[in-house]
VEXKOLNU-630981 format. One line per field, with one value per residue: x, y, z of N, C-alpha, C in turn. Coordinates in steps of 0.1 Angstrom, whole numbers. Layout:
% VEXKOLNU-630981
n_east: [X:...] $
n_north: [Y:...] $
n_up: [Z:...] $
ca_east: [X:...] $
ca_north: [Y:...] $
ca_up: [Z:...] $
c_east: [X:...] $
c_north: [Y:...] $
c_up: [Z:...] $
***
This chain:
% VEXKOLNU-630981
n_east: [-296:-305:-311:-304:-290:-269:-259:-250:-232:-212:-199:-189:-165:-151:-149:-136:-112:-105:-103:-77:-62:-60:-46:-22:-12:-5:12:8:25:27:23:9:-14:-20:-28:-47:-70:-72:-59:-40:-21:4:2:-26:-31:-16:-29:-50:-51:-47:-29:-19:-6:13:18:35:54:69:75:93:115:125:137:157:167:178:194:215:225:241:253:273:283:318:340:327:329:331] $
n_north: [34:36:12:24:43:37:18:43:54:35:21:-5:2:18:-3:-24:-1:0:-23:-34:-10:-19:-42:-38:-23:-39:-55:-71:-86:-64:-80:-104:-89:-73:-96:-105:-87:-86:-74:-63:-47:-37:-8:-3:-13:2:27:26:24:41:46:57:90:83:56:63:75:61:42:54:59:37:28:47:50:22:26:46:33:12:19:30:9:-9:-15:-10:-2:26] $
n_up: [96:64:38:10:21:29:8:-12:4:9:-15:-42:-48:-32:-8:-19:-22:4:15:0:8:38:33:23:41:66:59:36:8:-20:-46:-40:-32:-51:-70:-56:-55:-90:-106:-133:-138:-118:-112:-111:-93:-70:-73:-64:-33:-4:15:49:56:81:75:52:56:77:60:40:57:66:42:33:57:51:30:35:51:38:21:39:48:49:27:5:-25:-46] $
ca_east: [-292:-317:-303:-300:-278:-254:-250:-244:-219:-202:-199:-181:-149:-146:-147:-125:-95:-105:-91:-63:-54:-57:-36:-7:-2:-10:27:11:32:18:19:-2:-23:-27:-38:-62:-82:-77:-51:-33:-10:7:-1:-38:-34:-15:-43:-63:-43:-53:-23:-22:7:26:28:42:67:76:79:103:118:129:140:161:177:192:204:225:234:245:262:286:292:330:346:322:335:325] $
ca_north: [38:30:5:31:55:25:18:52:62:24:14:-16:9:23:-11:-25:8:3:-38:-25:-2:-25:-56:-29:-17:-50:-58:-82:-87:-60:-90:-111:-79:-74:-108:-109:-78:-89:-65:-70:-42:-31:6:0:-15:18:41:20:20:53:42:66:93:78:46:66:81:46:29:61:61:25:27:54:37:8:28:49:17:2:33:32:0:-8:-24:-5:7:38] $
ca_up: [83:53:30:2:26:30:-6:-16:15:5:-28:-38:-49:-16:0:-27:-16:23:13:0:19:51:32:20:56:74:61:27:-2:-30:-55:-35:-30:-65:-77:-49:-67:-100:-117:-146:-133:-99:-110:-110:-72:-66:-78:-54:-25:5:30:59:57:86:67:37:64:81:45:32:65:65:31:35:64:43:16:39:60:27:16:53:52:47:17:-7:-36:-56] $
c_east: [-300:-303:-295:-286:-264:-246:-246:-231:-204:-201:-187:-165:-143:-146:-138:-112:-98:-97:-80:-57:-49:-47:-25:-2:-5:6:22:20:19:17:4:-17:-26:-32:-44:-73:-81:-72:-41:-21:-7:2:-13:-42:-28:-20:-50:-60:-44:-44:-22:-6:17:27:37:54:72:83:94:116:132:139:153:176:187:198:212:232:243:257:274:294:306:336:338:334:329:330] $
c_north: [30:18:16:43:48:28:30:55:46:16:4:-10:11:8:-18:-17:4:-16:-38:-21:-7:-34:-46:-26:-24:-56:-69:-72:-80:-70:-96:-103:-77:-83:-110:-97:-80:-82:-66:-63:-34:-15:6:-1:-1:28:41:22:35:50:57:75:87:63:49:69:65:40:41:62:47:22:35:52:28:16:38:32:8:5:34:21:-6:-20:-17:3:14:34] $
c_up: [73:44:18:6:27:20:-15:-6:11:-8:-29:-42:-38:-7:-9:-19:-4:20:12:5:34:50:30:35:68:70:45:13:-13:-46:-53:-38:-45:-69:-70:-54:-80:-107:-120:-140:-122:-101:-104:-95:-68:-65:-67:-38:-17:15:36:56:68:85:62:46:68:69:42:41:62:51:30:42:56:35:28:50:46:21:26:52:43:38:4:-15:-45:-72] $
***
């Protein structure tokens, strides 16, 4: 691959989101993950961010989970 075919097929965006994308579903802290690219606000790491749908399922999954586990468990009050 020529140099020029590289830096078109990889620019530093796309290797910027592929960073991202690996620290988000490698388990780091999206703080961390944000101050390590340099943005002012978590949305803009969100923009940036390509995780795979069966993260998005694992993460909504998990989530999900506690709030009915939270919701069962006994002494709650409505």
């Amino acid at each position: 691959m020529t140099r020029s075919a590289w830096t078109r097929r990889w620019s530093s965006t796309r290797c910027a989101r592929s960073y991202i994308t690996h620290l988000i579903e490698d388990g780091y802290d999206p703080l961390f993950v944000q101050q390590q690219v340099g943005h002012e606000y978590a949305s803009t790491t969100a923009i940036c961010t390509c995780v795979s749908s069966d993260f998005r399922t694992r993460t909504l999954r998990r989530a999900l989970d506690a709030t009915v586990e939270a919701a069962m468990r006994p002494g709650r009050t409505s």
